[in-house]
C-alpha positions as CSV (number, residue, x, y, z in Angstrom):
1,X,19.6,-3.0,-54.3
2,X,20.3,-6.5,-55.5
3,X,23.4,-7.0,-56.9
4,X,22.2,-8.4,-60.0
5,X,19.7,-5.3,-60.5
6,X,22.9,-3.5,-60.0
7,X,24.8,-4.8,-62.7
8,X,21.6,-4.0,-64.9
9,X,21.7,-0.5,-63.9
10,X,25.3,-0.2,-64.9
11,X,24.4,-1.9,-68.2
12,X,21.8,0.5,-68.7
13,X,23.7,3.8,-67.6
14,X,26.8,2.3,-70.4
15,X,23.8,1.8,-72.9
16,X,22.4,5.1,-72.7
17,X,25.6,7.0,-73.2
18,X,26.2,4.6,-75.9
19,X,22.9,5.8,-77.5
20,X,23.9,9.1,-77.2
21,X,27.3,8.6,-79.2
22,X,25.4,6.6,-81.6
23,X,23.0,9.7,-81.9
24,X,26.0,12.2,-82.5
25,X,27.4,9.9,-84.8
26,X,24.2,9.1,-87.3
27,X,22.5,13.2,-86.9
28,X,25.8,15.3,-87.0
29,X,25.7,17.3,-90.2
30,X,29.0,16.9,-91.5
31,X,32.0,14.3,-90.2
32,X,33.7,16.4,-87.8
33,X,30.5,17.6,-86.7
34,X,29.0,14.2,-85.8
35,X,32.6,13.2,-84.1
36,X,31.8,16.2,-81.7
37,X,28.4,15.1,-81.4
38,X,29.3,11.6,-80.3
39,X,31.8,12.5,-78.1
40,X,30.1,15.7,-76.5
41,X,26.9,14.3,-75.7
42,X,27.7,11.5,-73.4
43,X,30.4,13.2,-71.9
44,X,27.6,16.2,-70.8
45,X,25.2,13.1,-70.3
46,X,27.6,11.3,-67.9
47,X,28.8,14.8,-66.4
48,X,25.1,15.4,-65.2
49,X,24.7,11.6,-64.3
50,X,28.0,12.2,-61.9
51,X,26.7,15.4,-60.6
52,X,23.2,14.5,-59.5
53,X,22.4,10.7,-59.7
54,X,25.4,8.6,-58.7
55,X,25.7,7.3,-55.2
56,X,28.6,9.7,-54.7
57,X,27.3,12.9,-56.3
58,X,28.5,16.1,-56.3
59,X,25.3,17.7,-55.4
60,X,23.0,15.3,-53.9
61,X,19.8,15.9,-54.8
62,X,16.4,14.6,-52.8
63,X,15.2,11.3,-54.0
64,X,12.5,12.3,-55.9
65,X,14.5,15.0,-58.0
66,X,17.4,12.8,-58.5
67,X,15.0,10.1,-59.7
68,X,13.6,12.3,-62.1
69,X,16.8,13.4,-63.7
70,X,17.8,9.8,-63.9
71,X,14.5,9.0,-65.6
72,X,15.3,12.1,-68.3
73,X,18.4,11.0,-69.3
74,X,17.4,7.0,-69.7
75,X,14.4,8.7,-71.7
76,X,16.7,11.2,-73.7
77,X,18.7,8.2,-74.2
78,X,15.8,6.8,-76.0
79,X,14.7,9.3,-77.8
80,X,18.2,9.7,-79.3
81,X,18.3,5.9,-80.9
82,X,15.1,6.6,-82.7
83,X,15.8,9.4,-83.9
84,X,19.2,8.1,-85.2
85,X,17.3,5.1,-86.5
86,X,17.2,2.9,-84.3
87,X,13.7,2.8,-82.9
88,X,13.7,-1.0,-82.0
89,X,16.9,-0.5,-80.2
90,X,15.3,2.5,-78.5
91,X,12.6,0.1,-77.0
92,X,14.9,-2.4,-76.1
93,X,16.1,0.2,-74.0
94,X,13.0,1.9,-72.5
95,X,11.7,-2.0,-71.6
96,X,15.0,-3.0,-69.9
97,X,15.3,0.4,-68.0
98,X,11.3,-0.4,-66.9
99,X,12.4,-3.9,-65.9
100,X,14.5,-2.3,-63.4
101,X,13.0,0.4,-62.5
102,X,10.1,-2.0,-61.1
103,X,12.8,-3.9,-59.7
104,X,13.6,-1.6,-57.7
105,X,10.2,-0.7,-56.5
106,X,9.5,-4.4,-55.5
107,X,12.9,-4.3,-53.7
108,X,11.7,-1.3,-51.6
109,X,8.8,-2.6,-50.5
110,X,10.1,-6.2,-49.6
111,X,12.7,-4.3,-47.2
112,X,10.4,-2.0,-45.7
């Protein structure tokens, strides 16, 4: 992968955990509540990102699986700034994870 698409991805795996605290934060029902929130969910987001879809996972997964998974949580990630109010971040988000995703497409098929 080029190394500057790889510093995107790492931007974009920080962002959607990010979004995920940001969720917690804005939907918990009560203070303590939406402390938990922010810190629960990406710590179980970044859990399953370091199980399945890092280089060095603990259960590798086939390609197409993995990808999958990494899709959901970008997506989740998403999903989670709108619904905490944040809708234009939310697309700022899908369109950057898009960029690279096709990015990485057009890398494949230039290397064979």
């Amino acid at each position: 992968m080029h190394p500057v698409n790889l510093a995107l991805r790492f931007l974009l795996e920080l962002a959607a955990l990010a979004a995920l605290a940001v969720w917690g934060l804005r939907t918990g029902p009560n203070p303590p509540a939406a402390v938990a929130l922010a810190v629960l969910a990406p710590l179980a987001g970044g859990l399953l990102w370091a199980l399945c879809v890092s280089p060095k996972a603990r259960w590798p997964l086939p390609p197409p699986v993995r990808l999958g998974i990494e899709l959901g949580l970008f997506a989740l990630a998403v999903l989670a700034l709108r619904q905490a109010g944040a809708p234009a971040l939310g697309g700022m988000l899908a369109a950057a994870v898009a960029l690279h995703q096709g990015w990485r497409v057009l890398g494949r098929r230039r290397h064979g």
